[in-house]
Backbone as a printed PyTorch tensor [residue, N CA C, xyz], in Angstrom:
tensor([[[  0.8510,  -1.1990,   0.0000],
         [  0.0000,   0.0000,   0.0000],
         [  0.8880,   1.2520,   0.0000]],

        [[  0.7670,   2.0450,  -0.8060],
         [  1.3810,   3.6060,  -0.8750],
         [  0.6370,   4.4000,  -0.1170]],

        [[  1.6420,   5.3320,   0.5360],
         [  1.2190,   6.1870,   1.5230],
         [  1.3940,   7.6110,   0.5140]],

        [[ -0.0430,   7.8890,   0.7610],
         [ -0.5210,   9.3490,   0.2330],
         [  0.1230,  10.4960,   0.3200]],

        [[  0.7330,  11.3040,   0.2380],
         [  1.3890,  12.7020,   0.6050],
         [  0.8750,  13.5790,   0.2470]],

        [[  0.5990,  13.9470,  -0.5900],
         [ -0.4900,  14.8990,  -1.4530],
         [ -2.0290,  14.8970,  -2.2510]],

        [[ -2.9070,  15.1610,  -1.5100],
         [ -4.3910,  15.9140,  -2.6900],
         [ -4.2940,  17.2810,  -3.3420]],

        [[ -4.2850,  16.9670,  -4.4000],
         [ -4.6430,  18.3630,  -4.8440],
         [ -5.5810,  18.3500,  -6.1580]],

        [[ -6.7260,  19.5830,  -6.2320],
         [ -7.7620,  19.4920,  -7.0260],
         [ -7.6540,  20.7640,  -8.1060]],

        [[ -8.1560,  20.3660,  -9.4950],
         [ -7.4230,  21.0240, -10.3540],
         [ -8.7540,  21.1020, -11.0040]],

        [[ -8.5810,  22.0950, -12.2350],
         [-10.0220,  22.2340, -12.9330],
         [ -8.9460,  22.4240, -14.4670]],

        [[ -9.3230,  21.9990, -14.9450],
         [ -8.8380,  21.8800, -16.1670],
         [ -9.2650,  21.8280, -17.8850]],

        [[ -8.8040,  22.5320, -18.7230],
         [ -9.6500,  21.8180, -20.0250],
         [ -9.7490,  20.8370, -20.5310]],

        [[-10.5040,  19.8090, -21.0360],
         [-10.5250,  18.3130, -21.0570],
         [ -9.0190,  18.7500, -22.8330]],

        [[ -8.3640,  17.9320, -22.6470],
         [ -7.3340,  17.2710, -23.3560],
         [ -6.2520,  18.5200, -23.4630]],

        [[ -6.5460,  19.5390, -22.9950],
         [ -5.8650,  20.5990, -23.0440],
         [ -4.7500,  20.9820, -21.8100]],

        [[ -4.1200,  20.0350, -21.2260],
         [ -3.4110,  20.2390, -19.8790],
         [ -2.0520,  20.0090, -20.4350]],

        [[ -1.1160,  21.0600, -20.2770],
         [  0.2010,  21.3740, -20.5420],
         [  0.9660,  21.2990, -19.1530]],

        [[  2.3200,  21.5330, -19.3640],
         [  2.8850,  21.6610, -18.6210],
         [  3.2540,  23.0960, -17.7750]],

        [[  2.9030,  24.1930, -18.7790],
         [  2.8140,  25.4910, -18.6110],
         [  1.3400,  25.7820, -17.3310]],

        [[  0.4640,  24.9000, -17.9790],
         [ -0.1760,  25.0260, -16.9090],
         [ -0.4390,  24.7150, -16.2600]],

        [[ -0.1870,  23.4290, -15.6170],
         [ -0.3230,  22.5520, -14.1970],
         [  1.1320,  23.1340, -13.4780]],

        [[  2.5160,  23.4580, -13.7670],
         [  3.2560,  23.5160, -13.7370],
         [  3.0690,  24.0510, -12.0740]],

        [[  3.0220,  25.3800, -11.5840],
         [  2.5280,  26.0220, -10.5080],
         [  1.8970,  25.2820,  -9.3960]],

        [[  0.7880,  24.4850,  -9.9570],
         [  0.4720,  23.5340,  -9.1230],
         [  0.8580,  22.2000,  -8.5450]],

        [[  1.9300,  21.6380,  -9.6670],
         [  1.7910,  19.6840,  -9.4300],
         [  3.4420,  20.2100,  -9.4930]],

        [[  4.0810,  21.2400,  -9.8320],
         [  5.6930,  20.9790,  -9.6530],
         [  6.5290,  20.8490,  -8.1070]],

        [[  5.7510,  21.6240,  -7.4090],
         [  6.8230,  21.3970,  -6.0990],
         [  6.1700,  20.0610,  -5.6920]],

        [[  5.4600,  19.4580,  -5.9730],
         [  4.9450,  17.9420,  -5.7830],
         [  6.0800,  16.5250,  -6.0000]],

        [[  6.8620,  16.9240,  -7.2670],
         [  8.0580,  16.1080,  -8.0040],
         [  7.9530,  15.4630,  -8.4960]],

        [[  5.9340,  15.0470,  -9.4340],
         [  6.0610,  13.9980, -10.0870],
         [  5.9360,  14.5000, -11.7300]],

        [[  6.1220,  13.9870, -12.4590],
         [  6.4350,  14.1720, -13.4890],
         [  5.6290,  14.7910, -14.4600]],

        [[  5.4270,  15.9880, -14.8500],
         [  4.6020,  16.7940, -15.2440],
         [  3.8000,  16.3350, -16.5680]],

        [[  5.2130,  16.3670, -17.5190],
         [  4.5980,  15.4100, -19.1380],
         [  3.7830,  14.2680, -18.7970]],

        [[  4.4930,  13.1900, -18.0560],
         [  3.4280,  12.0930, -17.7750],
         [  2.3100,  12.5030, -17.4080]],

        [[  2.2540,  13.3140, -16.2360],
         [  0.4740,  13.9100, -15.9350],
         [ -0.1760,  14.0130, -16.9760]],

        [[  0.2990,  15.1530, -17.7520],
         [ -0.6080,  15.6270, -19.1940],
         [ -0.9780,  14.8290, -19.9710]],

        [[ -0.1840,  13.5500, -20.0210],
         [ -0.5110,  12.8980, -21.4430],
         [ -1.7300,  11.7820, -20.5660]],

        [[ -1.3050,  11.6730, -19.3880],
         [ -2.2570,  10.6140, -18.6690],
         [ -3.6860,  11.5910, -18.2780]],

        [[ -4.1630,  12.8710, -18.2620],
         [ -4.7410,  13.5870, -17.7350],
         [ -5.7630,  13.6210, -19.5410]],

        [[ -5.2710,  14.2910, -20.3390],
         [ -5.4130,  14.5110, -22.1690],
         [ -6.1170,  13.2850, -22.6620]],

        [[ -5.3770,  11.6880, -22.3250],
         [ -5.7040,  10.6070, -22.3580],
         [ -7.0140,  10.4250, -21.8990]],

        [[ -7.3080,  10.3380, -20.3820],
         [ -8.6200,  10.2720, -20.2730],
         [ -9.7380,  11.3760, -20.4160]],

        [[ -9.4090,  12.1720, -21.0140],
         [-10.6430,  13.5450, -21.5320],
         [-10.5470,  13.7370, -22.5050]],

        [[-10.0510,  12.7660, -23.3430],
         [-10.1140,  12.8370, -24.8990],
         [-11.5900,  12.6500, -25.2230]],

        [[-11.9470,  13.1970, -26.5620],
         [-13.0410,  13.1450, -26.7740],
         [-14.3210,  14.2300, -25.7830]],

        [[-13.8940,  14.8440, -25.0570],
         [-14.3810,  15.8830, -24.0830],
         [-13.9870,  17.2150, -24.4700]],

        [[-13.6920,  17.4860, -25.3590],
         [-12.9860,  19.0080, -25.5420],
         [-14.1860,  19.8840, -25.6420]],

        [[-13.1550,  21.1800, -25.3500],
         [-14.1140,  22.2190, -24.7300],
         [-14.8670,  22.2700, -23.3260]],

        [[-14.6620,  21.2910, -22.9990],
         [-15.6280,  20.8990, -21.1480],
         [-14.0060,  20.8810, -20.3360]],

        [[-14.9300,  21.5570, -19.2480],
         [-13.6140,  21.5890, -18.1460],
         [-13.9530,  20.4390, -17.2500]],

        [[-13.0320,  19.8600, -17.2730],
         [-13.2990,  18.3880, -16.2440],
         [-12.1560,  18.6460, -15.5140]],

        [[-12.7470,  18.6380, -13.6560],
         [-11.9600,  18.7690, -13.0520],
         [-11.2970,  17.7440, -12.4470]],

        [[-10.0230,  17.5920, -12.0320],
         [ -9.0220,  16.4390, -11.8790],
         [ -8.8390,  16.2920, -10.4320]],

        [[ -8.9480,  15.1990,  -9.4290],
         [ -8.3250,  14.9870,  -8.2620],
         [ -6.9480,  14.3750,  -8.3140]],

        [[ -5.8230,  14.7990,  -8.3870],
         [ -5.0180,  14.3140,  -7.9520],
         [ -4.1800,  13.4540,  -6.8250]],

        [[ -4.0960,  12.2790,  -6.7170],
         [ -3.2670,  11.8940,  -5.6480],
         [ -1.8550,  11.6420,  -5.4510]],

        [[ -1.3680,  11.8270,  -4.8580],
         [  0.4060,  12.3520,  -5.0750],
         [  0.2230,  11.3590,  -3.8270]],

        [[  1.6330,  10.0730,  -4.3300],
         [  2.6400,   9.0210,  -3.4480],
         [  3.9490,   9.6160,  -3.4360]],

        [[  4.2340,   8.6990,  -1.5040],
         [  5.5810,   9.3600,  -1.4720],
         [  6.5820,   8.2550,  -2.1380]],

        [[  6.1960,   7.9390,  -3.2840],
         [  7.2740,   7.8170,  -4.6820],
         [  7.3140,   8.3050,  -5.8940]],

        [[  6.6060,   9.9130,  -5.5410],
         [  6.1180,  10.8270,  -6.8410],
         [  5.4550,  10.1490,  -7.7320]],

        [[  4.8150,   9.0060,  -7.4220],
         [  3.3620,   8.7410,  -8.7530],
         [  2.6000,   9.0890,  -8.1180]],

        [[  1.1460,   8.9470,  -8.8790],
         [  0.1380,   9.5440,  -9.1270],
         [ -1.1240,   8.6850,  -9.3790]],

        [[ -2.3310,   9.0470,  -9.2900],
         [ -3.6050,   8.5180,  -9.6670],
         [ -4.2010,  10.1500,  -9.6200]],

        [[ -4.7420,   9.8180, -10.9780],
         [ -5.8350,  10.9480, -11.3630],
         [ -7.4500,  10.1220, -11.1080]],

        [[ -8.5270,  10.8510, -10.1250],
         [ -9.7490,  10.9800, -10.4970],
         [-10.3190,  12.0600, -11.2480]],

        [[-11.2630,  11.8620, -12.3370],
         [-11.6330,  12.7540, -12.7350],
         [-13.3320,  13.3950, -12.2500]],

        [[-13.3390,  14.7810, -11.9070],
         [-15.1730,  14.6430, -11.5020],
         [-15.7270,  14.9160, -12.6520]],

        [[-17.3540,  15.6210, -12.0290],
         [-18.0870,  16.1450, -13.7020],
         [-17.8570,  17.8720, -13.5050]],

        [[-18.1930,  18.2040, -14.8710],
         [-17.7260,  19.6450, -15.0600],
         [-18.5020,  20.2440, -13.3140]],

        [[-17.6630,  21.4590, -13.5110],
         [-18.8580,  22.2490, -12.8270],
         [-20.3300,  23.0310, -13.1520]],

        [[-20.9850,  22.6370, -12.3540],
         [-22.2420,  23.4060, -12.5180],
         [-22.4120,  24.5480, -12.8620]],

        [[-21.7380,  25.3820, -12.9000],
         [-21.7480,  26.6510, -13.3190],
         [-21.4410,  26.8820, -14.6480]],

        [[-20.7370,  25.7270, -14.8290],
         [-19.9960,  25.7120, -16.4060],
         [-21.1600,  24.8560, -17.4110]],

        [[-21.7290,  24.1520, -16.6630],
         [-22.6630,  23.6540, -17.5860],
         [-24.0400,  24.3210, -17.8780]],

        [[-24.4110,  24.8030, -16.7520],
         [-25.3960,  25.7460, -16.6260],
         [-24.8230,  26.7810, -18.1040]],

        [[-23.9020,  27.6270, -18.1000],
         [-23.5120,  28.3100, -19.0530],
         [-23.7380,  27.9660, -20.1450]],

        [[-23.3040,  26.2650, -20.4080],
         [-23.1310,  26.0830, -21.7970],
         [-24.9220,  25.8920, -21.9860]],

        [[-25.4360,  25.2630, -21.8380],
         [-26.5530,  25.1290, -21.6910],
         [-27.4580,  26.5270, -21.9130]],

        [[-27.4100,  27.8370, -21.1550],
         [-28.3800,  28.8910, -21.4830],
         [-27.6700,  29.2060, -22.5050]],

        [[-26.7030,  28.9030, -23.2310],
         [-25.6110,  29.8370, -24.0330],
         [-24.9090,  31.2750, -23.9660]],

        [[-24.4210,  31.0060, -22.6900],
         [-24.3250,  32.4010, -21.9710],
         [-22.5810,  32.1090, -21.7610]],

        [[-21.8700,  33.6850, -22.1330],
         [-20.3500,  33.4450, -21.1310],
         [-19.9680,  33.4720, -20.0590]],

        [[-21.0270,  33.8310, -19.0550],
         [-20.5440,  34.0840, -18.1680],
         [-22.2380,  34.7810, -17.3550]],

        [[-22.0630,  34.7580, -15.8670],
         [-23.4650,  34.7570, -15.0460],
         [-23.6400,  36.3850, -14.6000]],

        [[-24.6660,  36.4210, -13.6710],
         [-24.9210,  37.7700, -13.8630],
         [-23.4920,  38.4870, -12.7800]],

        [[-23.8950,  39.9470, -13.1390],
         [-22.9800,  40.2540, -12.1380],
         [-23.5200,  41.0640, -11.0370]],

        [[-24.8380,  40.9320, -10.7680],
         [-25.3050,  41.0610,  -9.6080],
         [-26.2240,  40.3120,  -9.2440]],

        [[-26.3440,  39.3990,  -8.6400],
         [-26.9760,  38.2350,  -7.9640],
         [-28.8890,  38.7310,  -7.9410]],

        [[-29.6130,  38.0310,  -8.1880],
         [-31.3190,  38.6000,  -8.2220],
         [-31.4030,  39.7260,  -8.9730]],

        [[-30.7450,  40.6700,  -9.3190],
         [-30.9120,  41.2430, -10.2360],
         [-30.8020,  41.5000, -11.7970]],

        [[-30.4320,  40.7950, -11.8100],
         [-29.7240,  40.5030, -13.0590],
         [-30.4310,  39.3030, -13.9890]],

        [[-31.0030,  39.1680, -15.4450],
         [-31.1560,  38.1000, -15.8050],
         [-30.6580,  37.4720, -16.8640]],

        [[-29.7270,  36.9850, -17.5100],
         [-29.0370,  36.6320, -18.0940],
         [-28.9010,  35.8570, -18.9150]],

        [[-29.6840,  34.5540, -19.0300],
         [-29.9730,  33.4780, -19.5350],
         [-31.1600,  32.6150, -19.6060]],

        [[-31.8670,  31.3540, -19.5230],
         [-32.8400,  30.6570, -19.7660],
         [-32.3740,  29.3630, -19.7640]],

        [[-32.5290,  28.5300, -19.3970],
         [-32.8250,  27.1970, -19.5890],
         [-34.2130,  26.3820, -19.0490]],

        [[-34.7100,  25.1280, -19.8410],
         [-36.0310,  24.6650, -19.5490],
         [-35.8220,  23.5010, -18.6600]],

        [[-36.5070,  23.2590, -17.9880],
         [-36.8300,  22.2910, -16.6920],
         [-35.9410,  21.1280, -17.4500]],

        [[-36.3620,  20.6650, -18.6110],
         [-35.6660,  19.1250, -19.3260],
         [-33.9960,  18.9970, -19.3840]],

        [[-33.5940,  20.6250, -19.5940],
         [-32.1850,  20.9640, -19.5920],
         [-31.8120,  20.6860, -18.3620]],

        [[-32.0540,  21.4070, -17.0390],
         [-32.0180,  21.2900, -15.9980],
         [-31.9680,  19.9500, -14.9050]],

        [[-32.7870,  19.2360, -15.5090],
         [-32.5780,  17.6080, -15.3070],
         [-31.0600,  17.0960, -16.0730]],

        [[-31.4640,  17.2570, -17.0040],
         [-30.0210,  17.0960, -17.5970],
         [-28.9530,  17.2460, -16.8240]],

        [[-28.7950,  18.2320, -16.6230],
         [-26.8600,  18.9390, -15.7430],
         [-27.5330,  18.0320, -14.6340]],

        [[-28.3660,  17.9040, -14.0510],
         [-28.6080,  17.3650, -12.5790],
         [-28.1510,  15.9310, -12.6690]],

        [[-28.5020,  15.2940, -13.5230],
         [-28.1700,  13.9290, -13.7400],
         [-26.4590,  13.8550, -14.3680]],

        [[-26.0760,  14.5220, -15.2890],
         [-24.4610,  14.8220, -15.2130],
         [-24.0740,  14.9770, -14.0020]],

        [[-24.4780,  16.2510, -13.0480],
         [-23.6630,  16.2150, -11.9460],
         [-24.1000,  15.2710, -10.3780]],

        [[-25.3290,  14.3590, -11.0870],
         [-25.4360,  13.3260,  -9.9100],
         [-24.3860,  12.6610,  -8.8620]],

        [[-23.4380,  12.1690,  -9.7490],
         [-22.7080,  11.6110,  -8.9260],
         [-21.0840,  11.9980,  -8.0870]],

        [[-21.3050,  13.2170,  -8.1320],
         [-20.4100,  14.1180,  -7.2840],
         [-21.2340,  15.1430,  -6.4290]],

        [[-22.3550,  15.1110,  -6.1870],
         [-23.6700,  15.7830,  -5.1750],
         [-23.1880,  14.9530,  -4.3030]],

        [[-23.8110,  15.1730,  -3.2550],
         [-24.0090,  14.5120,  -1.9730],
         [-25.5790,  14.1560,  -1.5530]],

        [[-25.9640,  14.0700,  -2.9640],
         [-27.5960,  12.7880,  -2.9560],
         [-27.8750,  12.2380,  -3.9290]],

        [[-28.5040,  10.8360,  -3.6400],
         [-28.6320,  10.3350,  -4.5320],
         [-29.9940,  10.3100,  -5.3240]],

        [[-30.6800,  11.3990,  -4.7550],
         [-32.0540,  11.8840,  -5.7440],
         [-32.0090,  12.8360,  -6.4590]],

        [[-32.6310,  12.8090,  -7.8700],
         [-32.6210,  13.3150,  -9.0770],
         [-33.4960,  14.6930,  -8.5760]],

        [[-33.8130,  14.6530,  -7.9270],
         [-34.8180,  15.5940,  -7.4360],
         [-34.3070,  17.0210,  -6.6400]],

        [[-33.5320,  16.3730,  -5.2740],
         [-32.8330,  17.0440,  -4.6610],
         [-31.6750,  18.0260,  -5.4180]],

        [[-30.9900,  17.0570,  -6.6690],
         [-29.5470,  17.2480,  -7.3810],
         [-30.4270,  18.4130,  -7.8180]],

        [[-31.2130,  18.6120,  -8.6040],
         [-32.1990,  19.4900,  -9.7480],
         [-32.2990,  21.0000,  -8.9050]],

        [[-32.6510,  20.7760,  -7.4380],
         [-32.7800,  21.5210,  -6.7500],
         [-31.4750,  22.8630,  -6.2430]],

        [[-30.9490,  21.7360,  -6.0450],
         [-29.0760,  22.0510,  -6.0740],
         [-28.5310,  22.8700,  -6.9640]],

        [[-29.0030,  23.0150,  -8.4730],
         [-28.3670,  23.6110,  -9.7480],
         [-29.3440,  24.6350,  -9.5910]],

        [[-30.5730,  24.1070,  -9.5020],
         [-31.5790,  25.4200,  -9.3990],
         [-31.4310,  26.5340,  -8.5970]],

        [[-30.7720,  26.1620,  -7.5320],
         [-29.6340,  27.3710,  -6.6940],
         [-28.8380,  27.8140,  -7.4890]],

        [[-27.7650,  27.3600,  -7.8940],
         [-26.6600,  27.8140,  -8.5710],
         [-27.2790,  28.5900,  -9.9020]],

        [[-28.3620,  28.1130, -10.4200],
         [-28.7150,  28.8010, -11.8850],
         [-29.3010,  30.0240, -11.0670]],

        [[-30.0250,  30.1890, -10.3000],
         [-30.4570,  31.8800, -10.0860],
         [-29.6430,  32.5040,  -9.5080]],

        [[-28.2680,  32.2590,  -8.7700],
         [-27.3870,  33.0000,  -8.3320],
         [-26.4250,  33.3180,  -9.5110]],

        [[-26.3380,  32.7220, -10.4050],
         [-26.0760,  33.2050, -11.5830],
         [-26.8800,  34.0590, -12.7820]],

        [[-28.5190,  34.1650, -12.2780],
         [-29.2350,  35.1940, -13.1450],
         [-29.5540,  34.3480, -14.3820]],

        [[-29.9320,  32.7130, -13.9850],
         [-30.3550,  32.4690, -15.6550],
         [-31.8960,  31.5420, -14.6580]],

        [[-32.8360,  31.8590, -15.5020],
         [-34.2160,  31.4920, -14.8320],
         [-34.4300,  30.0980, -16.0360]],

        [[-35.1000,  29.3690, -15.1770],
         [-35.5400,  28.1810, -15.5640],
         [-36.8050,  28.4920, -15.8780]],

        [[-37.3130,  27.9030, -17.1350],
         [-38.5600,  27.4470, -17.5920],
         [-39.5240,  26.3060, -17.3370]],

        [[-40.7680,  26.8290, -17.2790],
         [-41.4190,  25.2230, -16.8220],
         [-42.0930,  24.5740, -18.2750]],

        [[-41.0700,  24.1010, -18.2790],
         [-41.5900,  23.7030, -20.0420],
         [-41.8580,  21.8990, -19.7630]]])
């Protein structure tokens, strides 16, 4: 069994992870940066454009195990109303749209990194995050 030394959590573009840019984060760590990328690129191939964020686990023999989660909610919410970015004043602001069916959607993407396992609750969860970002849901 390897003993853990390091977590660290990263948000990243799916196949797009260089060394320029993990560099800051995973270098005073000592494991091998290129290998990360190509092992990180490897499993988010076919994901481009989505930011999939990475758990890293760092052994004290500088390897590694990558988990990967689901995008963030905020990011999907975005892609989804087709919006760049959320309001910039919270309730005031309205910014976007998405319909109840969309909304299930991201809920069921981000099911299994919630902390429930109802489709219901998860829905509820984004439905926070979508009005603190200024995009109103439809009851379609």
């Amino acid at each position: 069994m390897k003993h853990v030394t390091k977590m660290i959590k990263l948000e990243l573009e799916a196949g797009e992870a260089n060394p320029a840019k993990v560099g800051k984060d995973l270098a005073p760590t000592g494991i091998n940066l290129l290998q990360f990328c190509k092992a990180y690129n490897e499993q988010t191939k076919g994901k481009s454009g989505e930011i999939i964020p990475a758990e890293i686990i760092i052994y004290e023999d500088r390897t590694f195990s990558i988990q990967l989660k689901t995008p963030p909610a905020a990011f999907l919410l975005k892609k989804y109303a087709t919006i760049t970015k959320g309001a910039n004043t919270t309730g005031h602001q309205q910014v976007g749209v998405i319909t109840q069916a969309q909304l299930k959607k991201i809920a069921e993407i981000k099911l299994p990194d919630l902390n429930t396992t109802r489709i219901e609750s998860a829905m509820k969860m984004i439905a926070g995050t979508a009005k603190s970002m200024g995009i109103r849901i439809e009851e379609k």
